[in-house]
C-alpha positions in Angstrom: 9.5 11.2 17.4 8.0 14.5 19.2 6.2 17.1 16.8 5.4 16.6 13.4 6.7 13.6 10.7 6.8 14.0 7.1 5.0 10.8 5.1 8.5 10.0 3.2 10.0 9.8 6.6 7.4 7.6 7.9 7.5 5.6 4.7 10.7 4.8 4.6 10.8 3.7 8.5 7.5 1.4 8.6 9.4 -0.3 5.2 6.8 1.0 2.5 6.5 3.0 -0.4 5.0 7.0 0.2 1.8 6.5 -2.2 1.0 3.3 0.4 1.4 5.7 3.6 -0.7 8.7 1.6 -3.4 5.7 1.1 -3.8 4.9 4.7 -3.7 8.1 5.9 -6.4 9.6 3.8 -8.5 5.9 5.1 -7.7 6.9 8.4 -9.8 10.4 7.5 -6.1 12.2 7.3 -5.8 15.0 5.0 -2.8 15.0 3.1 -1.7 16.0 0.2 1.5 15.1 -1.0 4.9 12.8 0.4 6.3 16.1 1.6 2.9 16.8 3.9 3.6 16.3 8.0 1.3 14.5 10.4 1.1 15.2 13.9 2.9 12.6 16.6 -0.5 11.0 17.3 -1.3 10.4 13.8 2.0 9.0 13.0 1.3 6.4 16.1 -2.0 5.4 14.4 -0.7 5.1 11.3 2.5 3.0 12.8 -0.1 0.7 14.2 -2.8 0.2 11.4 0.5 -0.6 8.9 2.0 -2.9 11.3 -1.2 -4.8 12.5 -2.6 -4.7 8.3 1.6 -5.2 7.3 0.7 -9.7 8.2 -2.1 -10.5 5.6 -0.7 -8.2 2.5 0.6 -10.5 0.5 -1.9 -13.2 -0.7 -2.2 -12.1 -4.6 -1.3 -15.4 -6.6 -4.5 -16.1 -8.5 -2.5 -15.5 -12.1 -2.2 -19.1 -13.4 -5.9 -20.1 -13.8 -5.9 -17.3 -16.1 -3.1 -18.3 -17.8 -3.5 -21.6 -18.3 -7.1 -20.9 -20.5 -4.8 -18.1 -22.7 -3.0 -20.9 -25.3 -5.9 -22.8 -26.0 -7.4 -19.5 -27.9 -5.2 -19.2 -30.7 -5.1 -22.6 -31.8 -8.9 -22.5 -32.2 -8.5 -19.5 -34.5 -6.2 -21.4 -36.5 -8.1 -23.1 -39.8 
């Protein structure tokens, strides 16, 4: 894409939501301010390439249950 991209456009192409592209960007030392702010071709390459190579690993979160599991045993020791 020659010239300038907007962070919506790039967003939506790299599969992502806008606030994740704004969070990147402003890593990357970016300034930008809002989903409607453009980012030179270069930058948009960067930014292509740090999602893409960081898009693998994202998704290891499920750490819920332990904390679950220790919630029902609290109000049964409040009961008399």
């Amino acid at each position: 894409m020659p010239g300038k991209a907007r962070v919506h456009e790039l967003a939506k192409e790299l599969g992502v939501d806008s606030k994740t592209v704004l969070a990147k960007l402003k890593e990357m030392g970016e300034f930008v301010k809002s989903a409607s702010s453009t980012v030179e071709a270069p930058v948009a390459r960067r930014l292509r390439g740090a999602l893409e190579a960081g898009s693998a690993p994202a998704a290891p979160a499920p750490a819920a249950p332990a904390a679950s599991s220790a919630a029902p045993s609290a109000p049964s020791a409040a009961r008399p």
